[in-house]
C-alpha positions in Angstrom: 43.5 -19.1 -73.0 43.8 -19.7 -69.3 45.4 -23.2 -68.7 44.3 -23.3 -65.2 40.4 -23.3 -66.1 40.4 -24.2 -69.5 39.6 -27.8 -70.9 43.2 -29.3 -72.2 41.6 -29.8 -75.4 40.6 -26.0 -75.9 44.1 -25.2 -74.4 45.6 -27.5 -77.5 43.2 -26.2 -79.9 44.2 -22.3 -79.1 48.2 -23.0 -79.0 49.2 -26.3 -80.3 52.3 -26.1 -79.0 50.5 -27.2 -75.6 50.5 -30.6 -77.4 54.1 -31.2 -77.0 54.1 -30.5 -72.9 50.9 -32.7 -72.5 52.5 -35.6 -74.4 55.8 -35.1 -72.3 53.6 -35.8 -69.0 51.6 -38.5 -70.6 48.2 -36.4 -70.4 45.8 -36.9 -73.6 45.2 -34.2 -75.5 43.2 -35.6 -77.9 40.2 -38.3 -76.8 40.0 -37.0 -73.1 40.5 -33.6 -73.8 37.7 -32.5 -71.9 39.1 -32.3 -68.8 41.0 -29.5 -67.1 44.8 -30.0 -66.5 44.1 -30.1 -62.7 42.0 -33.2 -63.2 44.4 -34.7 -65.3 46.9 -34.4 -62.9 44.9 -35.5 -59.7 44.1 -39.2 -62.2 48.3 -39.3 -62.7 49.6 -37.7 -59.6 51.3 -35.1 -61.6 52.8 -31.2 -60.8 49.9 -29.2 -62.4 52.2 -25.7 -61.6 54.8 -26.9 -63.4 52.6 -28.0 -66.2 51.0 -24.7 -65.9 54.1 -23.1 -65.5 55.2 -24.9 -68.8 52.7 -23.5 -70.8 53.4 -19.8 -69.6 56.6 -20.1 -70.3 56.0 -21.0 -74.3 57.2 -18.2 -76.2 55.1 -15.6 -77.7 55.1 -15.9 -81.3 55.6 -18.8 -83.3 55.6 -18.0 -86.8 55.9 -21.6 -87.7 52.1 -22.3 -85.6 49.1 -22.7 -87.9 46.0 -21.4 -86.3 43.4 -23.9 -87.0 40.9 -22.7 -84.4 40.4 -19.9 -87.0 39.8 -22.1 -90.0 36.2 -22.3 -91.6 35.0 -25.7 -91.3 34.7 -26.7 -95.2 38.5 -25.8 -95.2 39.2 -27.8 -92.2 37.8 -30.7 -93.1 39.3 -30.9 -96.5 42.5 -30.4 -94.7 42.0 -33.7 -92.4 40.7 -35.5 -95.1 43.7 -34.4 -97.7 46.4 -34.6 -94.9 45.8 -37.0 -92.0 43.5 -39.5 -94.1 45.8 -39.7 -96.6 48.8 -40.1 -94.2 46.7 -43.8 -92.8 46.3 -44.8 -96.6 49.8 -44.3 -97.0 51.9 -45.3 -94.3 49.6 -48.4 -93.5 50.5 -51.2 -95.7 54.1 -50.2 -95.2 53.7 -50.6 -91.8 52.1 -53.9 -91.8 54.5 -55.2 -94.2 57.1 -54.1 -92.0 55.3 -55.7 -88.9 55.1 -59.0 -90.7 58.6 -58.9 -91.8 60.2 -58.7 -88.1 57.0 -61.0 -86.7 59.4 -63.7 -89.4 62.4 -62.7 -88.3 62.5 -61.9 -84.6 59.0 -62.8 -83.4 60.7 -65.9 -81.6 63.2 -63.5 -79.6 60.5 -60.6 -79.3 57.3 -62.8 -79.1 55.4 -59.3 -78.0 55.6 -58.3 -82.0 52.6 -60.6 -82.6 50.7 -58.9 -80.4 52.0 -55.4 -81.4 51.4 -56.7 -85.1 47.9 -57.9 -84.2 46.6 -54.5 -82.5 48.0 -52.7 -85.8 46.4 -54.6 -88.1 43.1 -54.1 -86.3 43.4 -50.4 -86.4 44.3 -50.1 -89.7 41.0 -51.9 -90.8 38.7 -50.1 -88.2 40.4 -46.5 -89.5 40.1 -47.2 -93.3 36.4 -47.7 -92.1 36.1 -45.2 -90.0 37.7 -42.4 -92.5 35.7 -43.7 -95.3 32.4 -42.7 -92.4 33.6 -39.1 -92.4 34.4 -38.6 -96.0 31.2 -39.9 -97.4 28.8 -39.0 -94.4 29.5 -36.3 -92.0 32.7 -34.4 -94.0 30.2 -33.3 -96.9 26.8 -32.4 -94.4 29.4 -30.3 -92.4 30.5 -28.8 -95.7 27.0 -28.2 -97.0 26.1 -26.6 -93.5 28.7 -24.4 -94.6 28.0 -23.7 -98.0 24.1 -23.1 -96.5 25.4 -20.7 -93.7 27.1 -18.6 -96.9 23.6 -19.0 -98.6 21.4 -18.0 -96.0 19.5 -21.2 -96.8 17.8 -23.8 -94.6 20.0 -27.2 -94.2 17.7 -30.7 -95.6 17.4 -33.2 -92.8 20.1 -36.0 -92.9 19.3 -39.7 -92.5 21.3 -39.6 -89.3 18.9 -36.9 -87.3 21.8 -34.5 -86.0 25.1 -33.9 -86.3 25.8 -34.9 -82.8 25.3 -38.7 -83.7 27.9 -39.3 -86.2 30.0 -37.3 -83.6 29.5 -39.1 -81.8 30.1 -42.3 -83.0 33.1 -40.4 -84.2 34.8 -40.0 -81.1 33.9 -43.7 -79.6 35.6 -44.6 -82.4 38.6 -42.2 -81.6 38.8 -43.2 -78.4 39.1 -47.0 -79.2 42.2 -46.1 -81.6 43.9 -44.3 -78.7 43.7 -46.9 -76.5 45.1 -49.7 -79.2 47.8 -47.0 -80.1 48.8 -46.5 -76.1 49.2 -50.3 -75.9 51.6 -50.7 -78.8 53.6 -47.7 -77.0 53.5 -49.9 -74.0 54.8 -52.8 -75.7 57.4 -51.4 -78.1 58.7 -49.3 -74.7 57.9 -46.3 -76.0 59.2 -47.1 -79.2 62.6 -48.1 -77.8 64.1 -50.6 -80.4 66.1 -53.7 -78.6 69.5 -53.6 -78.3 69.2 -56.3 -80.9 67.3 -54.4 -83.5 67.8 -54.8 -87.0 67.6 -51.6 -89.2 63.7 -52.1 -89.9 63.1 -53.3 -87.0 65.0 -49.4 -85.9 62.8 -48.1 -88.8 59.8 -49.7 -87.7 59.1 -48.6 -84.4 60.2 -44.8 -85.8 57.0 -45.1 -88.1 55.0 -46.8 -85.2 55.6 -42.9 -83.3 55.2 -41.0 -86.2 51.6 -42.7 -86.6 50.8 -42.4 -83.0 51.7 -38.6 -83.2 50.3 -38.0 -86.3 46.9 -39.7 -85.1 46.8 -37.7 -82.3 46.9 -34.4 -83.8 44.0 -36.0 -86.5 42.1 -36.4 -83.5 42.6 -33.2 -81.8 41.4 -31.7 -85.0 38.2 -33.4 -85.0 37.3 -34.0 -81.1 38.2 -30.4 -79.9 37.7 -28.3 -83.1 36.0 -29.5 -85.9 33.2 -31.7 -84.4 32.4 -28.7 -81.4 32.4 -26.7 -84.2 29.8 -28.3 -86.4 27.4 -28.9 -83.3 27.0 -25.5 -83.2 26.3 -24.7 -86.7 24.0 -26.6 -86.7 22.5 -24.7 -84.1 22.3 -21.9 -85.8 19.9 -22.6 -88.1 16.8 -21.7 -86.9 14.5 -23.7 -89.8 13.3 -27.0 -88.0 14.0 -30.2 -90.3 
């Protein structure tokens, strides 16, 4: 890895650890990940040394760091699928019953909660979508490019023409949920409760960052590992379709 050359999204995918310094400057790790840290900076007017200086400074070893650069892709995108999917099924419709409570409730003190309630809701109905696009298109032609690649066998030609299109798509898609997640973090004041806060409304906005972080490392995954990844592959096989 060298931080001063290397795209922040391969930086994040070799050490995610990175992700943690990136977030703390504000730099996105995850959509615009192909950029290098001194670009980032130049677009934020930001210290690249001490960003670099940040990142050379990370310890060692980290016993507790999973190394999912080195994952095979089948396993990777179970992995999304199993743990980050299932995270949005779940902590949705909690969230938006939460978001409709304090809309009830404080909505005339904190009129920005419809707005924060109406960007919410329209993520949660593009993800369930867009997961549901992985799952029963790209996930499984990754995982028979795979299960091919084992085989020594030539891959059938999908309905979509190439793997780069669903990526594609994939990461427009990404990129839109990033953007509706940044402005809830604007408006919630980076998840600062008002002085005035109930206990769910406390409990709330604590979800609302959870979800924002936990989106961001599901993206990551995808936009600098698994998707680059599956490009390639698909590369490889030298049969025509």
């Amino acid at each position: 890895m060298n931080s001063q050359k290397d795209f922040i999204g391969d930086i994040v995918a070799a050490d995610f650890r990175t992700a943690a310094i990136f977030k703390k400057y504000g730099i996105d790790f995850c959509c615009k990940g192909g950029r290098t840290i001194e670009e980032a900076c130049s677009s934020k007017d930001l210290d690249k040394d001490q960003i670099y200086s940040d990142i050379e400074n990370l310890p060692k070893t980290d016993g507790n760091s999973i190394d999912f650069n080195s994952w095979p892709l089948d396993l990777l995108a179970d992995y999304v699928e199993k743990t980050h999917h299932r995270y949005v099924e779940e902590k949705t419709p909690i969230l938006q019953q939460f978001l409709d409570k304090l809309c009830k409730v404080h909505g005339g003190r904190h009129p920005e909660l419809f707005e924060i309630k109406e960007l919410f809701d329209g993520s949660a109905h593009d993800l369930a979508a867009h997961m549901k696009k992985e799952e029963l298109i790209l996930f499984p032609f990754v995982k028979n490019m795979v299960k091919a690649k084992i085989s020594n066998e030539a891959i059938p030609h999908p309905q979509f023409g190439t793997v780069e299109n669903p990526v594609n798509m994939m990461k427009h898609e990404h990129t839109v949920e990033g953007e509706r997640l940044r402005k809830i973090a604007d408006l919630t004041n980076e998840y600062t409760p008002p002085a005035d806060a109930c206990n769910t409304y406390r409990v709330t906005f604590a979800m609302l960052q959870d979800f924002e972080n936990d989106l961001h490392k599901h993206i990551h995954l995808e936009n600098n590992i698994l998707f680059p990844k599956a490009i390639n592959l698909e590369k490889e096989f030298s049969a025509e379709y």
